[in-house]
Every structure is written in structure tokens, then in C-alpha cells.
C-alpha positions in Angstrom: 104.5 90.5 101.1 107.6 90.9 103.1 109.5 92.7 100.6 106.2 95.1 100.2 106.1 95.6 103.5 109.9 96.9 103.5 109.5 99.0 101.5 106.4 100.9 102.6 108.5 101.0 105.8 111.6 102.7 103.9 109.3 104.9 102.3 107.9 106.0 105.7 111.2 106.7 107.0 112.4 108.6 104.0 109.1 110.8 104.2 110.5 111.3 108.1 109.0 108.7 110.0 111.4 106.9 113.1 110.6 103.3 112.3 113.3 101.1 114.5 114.6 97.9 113.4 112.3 96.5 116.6 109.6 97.7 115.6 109.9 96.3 112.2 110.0 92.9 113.6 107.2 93.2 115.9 104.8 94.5 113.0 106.3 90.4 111.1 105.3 89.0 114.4 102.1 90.3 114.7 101.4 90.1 111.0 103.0 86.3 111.2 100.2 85.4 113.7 96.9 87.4 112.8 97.4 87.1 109.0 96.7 90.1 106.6 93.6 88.6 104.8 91.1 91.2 106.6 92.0 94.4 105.7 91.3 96.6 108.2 92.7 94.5 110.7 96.0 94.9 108.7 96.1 98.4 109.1 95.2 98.8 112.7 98.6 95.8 113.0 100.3 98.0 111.0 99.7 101.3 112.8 100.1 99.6 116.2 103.6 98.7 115.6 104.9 100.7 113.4 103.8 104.4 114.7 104.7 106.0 117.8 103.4 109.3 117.3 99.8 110.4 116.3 101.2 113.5 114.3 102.9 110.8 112.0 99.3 109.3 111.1 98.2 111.1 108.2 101.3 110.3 106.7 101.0 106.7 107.5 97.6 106.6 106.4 98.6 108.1 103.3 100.9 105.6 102.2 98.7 102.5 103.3 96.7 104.0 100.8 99.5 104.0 97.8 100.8 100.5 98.8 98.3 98.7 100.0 94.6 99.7 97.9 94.2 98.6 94.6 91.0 101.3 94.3 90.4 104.4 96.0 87.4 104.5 98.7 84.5 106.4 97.3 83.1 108.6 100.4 80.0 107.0 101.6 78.1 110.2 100.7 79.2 109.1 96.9 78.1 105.8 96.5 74.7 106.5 98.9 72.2 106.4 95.9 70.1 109.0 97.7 73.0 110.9 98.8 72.9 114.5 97.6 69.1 115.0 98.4 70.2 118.6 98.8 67.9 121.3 99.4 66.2 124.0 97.5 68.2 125.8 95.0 68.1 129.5 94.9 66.7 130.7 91.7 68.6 133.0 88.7 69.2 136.3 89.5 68.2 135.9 93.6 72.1 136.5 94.5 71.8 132.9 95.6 72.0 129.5 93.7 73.2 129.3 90.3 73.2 132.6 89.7 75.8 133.9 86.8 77.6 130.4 86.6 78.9 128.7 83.3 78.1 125.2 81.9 80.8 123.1 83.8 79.5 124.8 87.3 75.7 124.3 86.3 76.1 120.5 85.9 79.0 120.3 88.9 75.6 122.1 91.0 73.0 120.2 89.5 74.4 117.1 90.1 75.0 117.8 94.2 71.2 119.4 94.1 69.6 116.5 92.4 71.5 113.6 94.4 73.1 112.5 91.3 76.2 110.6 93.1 77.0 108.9 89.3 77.0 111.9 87.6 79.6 113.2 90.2 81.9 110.6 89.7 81.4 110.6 86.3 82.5 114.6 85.8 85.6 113.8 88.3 86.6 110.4 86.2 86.4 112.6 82.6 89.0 115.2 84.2 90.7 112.9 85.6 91.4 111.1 82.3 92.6 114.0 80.5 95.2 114.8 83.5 98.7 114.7 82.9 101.1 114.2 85.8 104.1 116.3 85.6 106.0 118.6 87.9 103.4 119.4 90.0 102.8 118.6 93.4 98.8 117.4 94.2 97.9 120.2 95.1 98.6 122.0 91.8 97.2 119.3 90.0 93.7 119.8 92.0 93.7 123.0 91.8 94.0 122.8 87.9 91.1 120.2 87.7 89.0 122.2 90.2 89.8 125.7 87.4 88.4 123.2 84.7 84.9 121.9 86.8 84.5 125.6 87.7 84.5 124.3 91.3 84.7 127.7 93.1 81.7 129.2 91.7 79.7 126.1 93.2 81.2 126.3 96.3 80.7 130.2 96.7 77.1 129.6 95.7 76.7 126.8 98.6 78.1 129.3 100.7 75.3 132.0 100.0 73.1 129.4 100.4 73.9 129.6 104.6 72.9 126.4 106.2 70.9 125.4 103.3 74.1 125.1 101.4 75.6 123.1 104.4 75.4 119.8 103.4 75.7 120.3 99.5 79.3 121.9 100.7 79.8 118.5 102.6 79.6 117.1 99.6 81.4 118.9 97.5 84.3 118.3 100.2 83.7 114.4 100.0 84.2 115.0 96.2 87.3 117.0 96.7 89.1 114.0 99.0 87.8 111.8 96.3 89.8 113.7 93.5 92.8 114.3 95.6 93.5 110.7 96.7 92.6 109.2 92.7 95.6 112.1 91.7 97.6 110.1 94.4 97.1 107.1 92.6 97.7 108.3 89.3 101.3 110.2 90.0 102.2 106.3 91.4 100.8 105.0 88.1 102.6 107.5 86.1 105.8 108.3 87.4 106.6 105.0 89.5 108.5 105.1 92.7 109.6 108.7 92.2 106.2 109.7 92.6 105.3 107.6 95.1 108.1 109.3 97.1 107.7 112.8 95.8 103.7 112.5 97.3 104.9 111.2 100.5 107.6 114.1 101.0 105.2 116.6 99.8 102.9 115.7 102.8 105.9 114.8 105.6 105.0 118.2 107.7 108.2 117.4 109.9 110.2 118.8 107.0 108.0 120.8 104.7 108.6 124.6 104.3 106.3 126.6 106.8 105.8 129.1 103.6 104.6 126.6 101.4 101.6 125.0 104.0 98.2 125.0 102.5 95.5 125.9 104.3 94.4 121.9 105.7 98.3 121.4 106.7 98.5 124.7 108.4 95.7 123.2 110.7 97.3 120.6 111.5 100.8 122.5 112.2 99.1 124.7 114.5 98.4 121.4 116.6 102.0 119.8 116.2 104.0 123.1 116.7 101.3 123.6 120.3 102.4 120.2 121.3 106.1 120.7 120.5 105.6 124.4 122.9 104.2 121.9 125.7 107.1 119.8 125.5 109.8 121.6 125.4 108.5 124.0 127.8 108.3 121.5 130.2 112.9 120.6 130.1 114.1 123.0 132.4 117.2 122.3 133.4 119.0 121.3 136.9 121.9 122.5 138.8 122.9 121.3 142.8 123.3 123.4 145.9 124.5 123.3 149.0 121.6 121.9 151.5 120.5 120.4 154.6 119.7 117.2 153.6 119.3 115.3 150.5 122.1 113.5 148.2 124.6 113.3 149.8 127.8 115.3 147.9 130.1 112.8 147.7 132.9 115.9 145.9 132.8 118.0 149.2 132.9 114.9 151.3 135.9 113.6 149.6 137.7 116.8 149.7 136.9 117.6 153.2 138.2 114.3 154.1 141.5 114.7 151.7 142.4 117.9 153.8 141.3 116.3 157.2 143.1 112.9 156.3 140.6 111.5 157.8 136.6 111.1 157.6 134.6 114.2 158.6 132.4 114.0 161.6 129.0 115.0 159.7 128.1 114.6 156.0 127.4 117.5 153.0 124.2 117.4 151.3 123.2 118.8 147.9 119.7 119.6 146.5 118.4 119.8 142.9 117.8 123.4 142.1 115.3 124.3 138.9 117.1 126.7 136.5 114.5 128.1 134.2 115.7 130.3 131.5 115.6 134.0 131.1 114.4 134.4 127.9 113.9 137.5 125.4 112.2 137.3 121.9 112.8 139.7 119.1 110.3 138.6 116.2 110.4 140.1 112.5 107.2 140.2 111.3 107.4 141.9 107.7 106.2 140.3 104.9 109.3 138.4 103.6 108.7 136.3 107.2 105.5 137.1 108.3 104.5 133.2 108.1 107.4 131.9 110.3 106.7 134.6 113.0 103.4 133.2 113.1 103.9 129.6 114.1 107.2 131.0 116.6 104.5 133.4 118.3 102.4 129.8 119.0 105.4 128.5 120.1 106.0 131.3 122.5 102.4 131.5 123.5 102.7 127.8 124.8 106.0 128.3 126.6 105.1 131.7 127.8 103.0 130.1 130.6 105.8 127.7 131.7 108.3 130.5 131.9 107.5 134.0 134.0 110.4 135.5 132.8 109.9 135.7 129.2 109.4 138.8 127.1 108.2 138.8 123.3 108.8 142.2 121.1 107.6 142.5 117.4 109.3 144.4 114.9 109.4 145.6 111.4 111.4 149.0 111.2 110.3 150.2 114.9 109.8 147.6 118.3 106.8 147.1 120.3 106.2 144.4 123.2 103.7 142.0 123.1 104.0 140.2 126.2 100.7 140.5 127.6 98.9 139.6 125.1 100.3 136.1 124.3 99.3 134.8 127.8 96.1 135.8 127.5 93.1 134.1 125.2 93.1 131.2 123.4 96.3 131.0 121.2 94.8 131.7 117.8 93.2 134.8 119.1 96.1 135.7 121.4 98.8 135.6 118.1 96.5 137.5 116.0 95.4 140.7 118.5 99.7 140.5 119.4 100.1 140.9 115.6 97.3 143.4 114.6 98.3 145.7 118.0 102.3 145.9 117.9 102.8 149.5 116.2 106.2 148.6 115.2 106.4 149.4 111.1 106.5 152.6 110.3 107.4 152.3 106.4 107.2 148.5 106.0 110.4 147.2 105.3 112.7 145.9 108.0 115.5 147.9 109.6 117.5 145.7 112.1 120.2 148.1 112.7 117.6 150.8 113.4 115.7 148.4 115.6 118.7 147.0 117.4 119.5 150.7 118.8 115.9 151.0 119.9 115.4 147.8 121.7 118.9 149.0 123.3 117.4 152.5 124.1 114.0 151.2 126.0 114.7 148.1 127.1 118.4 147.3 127.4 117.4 147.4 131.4 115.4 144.2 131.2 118.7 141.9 129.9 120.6 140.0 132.3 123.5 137.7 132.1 121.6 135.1 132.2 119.5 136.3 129.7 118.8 134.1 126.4 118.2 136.3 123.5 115.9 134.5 120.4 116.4 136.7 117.2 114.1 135.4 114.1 114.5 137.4 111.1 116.4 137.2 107.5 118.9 139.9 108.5 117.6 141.5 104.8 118.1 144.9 106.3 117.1 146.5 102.9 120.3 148.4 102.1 119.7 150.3 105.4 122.8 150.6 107.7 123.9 147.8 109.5 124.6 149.1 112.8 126.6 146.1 113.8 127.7 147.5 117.3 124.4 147.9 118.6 124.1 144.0 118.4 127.1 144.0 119.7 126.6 145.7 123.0 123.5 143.6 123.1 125.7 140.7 123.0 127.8 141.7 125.9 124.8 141.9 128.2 123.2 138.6 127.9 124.5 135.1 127.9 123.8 134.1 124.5 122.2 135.5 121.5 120.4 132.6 119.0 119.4 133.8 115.6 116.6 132.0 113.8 116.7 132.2 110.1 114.0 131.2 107.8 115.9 131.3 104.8 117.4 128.9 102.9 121.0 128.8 104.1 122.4 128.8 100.0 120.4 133.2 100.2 122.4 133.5 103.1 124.5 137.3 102.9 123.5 138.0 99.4 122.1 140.7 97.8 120.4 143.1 101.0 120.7 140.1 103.3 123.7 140.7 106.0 123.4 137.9 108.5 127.2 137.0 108.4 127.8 140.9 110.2 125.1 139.8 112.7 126.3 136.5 113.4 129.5 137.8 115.0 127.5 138.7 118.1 125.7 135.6 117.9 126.2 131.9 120.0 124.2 130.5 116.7 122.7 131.3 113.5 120.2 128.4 113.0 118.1 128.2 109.1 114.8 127.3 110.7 112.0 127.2 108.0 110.4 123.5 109.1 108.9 121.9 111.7 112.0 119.7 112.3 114.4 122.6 112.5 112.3 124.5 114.5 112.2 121.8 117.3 116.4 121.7 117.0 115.9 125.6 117.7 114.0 125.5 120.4 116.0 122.6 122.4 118.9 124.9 122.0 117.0 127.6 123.7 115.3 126.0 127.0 
């Protein structure tokens, strides 16, 4: 059991997890005196030791699953006998029900309408048997079982259905975590430890590709990158001045008393002063990037209330601000009415040079030497000219300039993409197109 138990630790930390060498031997401890013959009480040891951070659960609980059960847990709506009771089914041709659907989606529907929890396992077991596990991530490999059960036509019709549907859909989702987590077991069972890992780094959020989120994991970024915006918010940095009481500052004591040759009569005194950045947001928002600007808007919704001296401007091929909006509202609705009111495209392809001279133009007042400008864009500029000096005489205004890059670092200056010019002005150029890079951004920032 020990050597299982290292290595659903190793796999954890490969997959991103910070497991410490102490906490490794207080999950042996605990395990040594409570056993691991109950099962749930294994986990909760497990979890209790082991995890420090409740963003790292699903992950955790993901790979209990693939080490530690032999058989994948049927939802309890699946192995109820009466569980699908259902409700009335629309009839053909009513726009409701099973209206224009083929064979596969009649029987899928029937068997949620009639409460036929066998039947359900039975049509997931006979696509499952004829799945081959290859490339593919899970998702793929749902998605292709889910094209072969006709799933979406059922689901669209429980949807129709309104809240008659509502409990039918429930069950179709119960079916749907059934089918993903027996796909789990079956990448283990075909491809070994290489799918083991590949499932668990598929799912580590810390270091997926914000592009490539589907819509569940999206969810649950929303929540880690709002919690990461609270954090960092929150490290404002200290400098010392001169006061009237307080610590004593034992450097202008010393050197009073070095010229003096002696002690001074009375004592200095130094206080901490809070230094909270100035900070100035220029986010890209075409299409190439559109889904990073999203979750750096959250972040800047978050930290936007810790920091009154913060401006956010949205650009495509013109500039708009969007400060107001992103401290108002909840942050989903804040993020989408900045996005949908920022006129800033006029032909809908970026053009950073053009954009630099106008953020220059109109707002070159608000910068400050202090001032920390955050740049996120790809720097494509779409064969446009570059305009280099305007970021330049940017540059010389501010105290830094940090440029967030979503793309892969290996795209970096080819083809239309000119972030080597740009990154002359620049303090950094950071690739930031996870969750992990994005926190290294933003401690660079505040």
C-alpha cells in the first residue's frame, strides 16, 4: 500500500499539486493508526493531509478515483429502481418531446421517461465497449460517444420540455458523469501509466491553456482566478518615513551619532507607509485573445476595488475605457456590459501601433512615474505599422511597462506577430496563457 500510495502522491504532484515531504508522512501516520479498511474514511485521511488548497480537490478526487476504486460509482439516480419516473412526454409533432428524433435518441429518451435505470446503463456499457482510446483527451472521447447515442437531441427536447424536462435533464447529467468517469478508467486500462497521467494533466487547471477550458472548467476558473484577484490584491507593498514615534531608525540614529561622536540627545522614529500601485491596463480583446482578456478583466474586476488608482482600456484597432463599469455589478455581469460597451474595433483586427498613438493622444495625462503599465496582447499587429516610438514615449512616462502574452513563447515574432520591437520598451514580456503563469504575472505587478 505504501508504494501505491507514492505514487498517487507523485502523480498529484506531477498533475501540479504541492505535496511536501511532511505532509507525506503525516498522511503514513494517520493512515498507520486509523487503518484504510473503511473507505471513505481513507479518503477524508487522505484529503486531510495531503491537500492544502480546496481548488486542488477535484483533482485529488479525481485520482482517488483512478488509484484507489476498482468500479466506478453508479449515480444514485442510476441504480434507484424507480429512478427516472419522469414526467409526461410531449407527443410527435407538438414541438416538444420526441419530436423528429432518430432510433438511438428515441430509446436514450424512452429509457429516462420510463425509469428504465438498466436500460441506461446498458446503452452507456454497449458504447463503451466499442470505444477505442487513442489520442484523445476525455472530453473528445465523450463527445464522440454522446454523437453516437444522439445525446443532444434528447437533451434539447428536455429542454423544451421547461421544468417538466427538469429532472429527466438531471438525469441525463448523472448519466453523462457516469460515462465520463468509466472513459477515465478505461484510458488507465488501456494505455497504463501514460494515461493515467495524461487524464490527470488534462484536468490540472493550474497549468491548462485558458483557450482550451470547457465549459464545467471555465466555472470553476472563474472561481480560482476571483480568489487569486482577492489575494494578490490584498500585497501592497511597504516603504518607511520619517515620524514622530514608532520604530525607532536605528540608520539615522547611528549616523547622527557618527557625526556627533557621541549619542544624540532624542531618538528618530520611522513609520510604515502603504505604497499601493498606480496601475494602467491596456487589454486586446480581438478574437485571436478574446478568451484570455476575459479571465484578466475578472482579475481586474477583483483588484479594482482594492486599488483606487487603477484604469482599464479595451482595444481592438481603436481604445475605449472601461473603468466604471468593472467596479460596478456582480463580476460576470460587470466583464460582459465592459466588453459589449467598449467601441474600440472599428475593422476587427488589431492595430497596436495605431492604438499606442491614440492611448498617447487622450490619455497620455493620466501616466505617472509611478505608473505600472499591464499590456495583454499578441503583438500580431496584422502587417499594420509598427509604430514602435509611440511605445516608446509611453515607456518614458511610467515606471514600468509589463507585457502579457498569451502565446506560446516558440509563435513568438513570426509571421504578423512583432513582440520582440515591443519588448524594447518593456521591463518584461511574460507568455501568460494558464492559471499558474497568470499568478507569476500578477505578483510582478502589485
Amino acid at each position: 500500500m505504501e508504494k501505491r500510495l507514492l505514487e498517487f502522491v507523485n502523480s498529484l504532484r506531477s498533475a501540479g499539486v504541492r505535496i511536501s515531504p511532511g505532509e507525506i508522512v503525516d498522511c503514513l501516520e494517520a493512515l498507520k493508526s486509523y487503518g484504510i479498511a473503511e473507505h471513505r474514511l481513507f479518503y477524508r485521511l487522505l484529503k486531510a493531509t495531503l491537500i492544502k488548497s480546496e481548488t486542488d480537490t477535484p483533482l485529488f478526487d479525481l485520482a482517488f478515483r483512478l488509484y484507489f476504486q476498482e468500479e466506478v460509482e453508479k449515480p444514485e439516480p442510476l441504480t434507484s429502481p424507480g429512478c427516472c419516473d419522469g414526467f409526461a412526454s410531449g407527443v410527435d409533432g407538438s414541438g416538444t418531446g420526441k419530436a423528429g428524433m432518430g432510433a438511438a435518441s428515441r430509446q436514450l429518451y424512452h429509457a429516462i421517461q420510463e425509469g428504465q435505470s438498466q436500460i441506461l446503463i446498458s446503452l452507456a456499457e454497449k458504447q463503451l465497449a466499442q470505444l477505442t482510446v487513442g489520442e484523445e483527451g476525455i472530453d473528445q472521447l465523450l463527445h464522440q460517444i454522446k454523437v453516437s447515442m444522439e445525446w443532444f437531441m434528447v437533451e434539447n427536447a428536455f429542454e423544451r420540455e421547461g421544468k417538466e424536462g427538469e429532472e429527466n435533464a438531471g438525469i441525463l447529467k448523472d448519466l453523462e458523469q457516469y460515462l465520463r468517469h468509466r472513459i477515465e478508467k478505461l484510458a488507465v486500462a488501456q494505455k497504463g501509466e501514460q494515461g493515467l497521467s495524461d487524464i490527470l494533466w488534462e484536468e490540472n487547471l493550474k497549468q491548462k491553456d485558458l483557450g482550451a477550458l470547457n465549459e464545467v472548467q471555465v466555472k470553476e476558473m472563474e472561481k480560482r482566478v476571483e480568489r487569486l484577484a482577492n489575494k494578490l490584491a490584498s500585497r501592497y507593498s511597504y516603504r518607511f518615513k520619517p515620524a514622530k514615534s514608532g520604530r525607532v531608525d536605528m540608520r539615522r540614529v547611528l549616523q547622527k551619532a557618527a557625526r556627533m561622536g557621541r549619542t544624540p540627545e532624542r531618538l528618530f522614529y520611522q513609520d510604515k507607509v502603504m505604497d499601493r500601485p498606480r496601475i494602467v491596463v491596456l487589454c486586446d480583446i480581438s478574437g485571436s485573445v478574446a478568451v484570455y482578456s476575459a479571465f484578466l478583466l475578472q482579475l481586474v474586476y477583483a483588484m479594482a476595488r482594492r486599488f483606487a488608482d487603477l484604469r482599464t482600456f479595451l482595444f481592438v484597432d481603436e481604445i475605449a475605457e472601461v473603468t466604471l463599469p468593472l467596479k460596478t455589478g456582480p463580476v460576470q455581469d460587470a466583464v460582459r456590459q465592459a466588453l459589449q460597451e467598449a467601441r474600440c474595433s472599428r475593422l476587427g483586427i488589431s492595430n497596436f501601433g495605431q492604438v499606442f498613438e491614440l492611448f498617447r493622444l487622450h490619455y497620455g495625462e493620466i501616466l505617472h512615474p509611478k505608473t505600472t503599465l499591464v499590456i495583454l496582447g499578441d503583438a500580431k499587429n496584422n502587417w499594420y505599422p509598427p509604430r514602435k516610438e509611440e511605445l516608446r514615449t509611453i515607456s518614458e512616462q511610467v515606471h514600468r511597462i509589463i507585457w502579457l502574452n498569451p502565446e506560446p513563447k516558440a509563435k513568438w515574432n513570426q509571421d504578423d506577430s512583432i513582440i520582440g520591437l515591443y519588448g524594447q520598451s518593456c521591463s518584461d514580456v511574460i507568455e501568460c496563457r494558464n492559471l499558474d503563469q497568470l499568478e507569476q504575472a500578477v505578483r510582478k505587478i502589485v
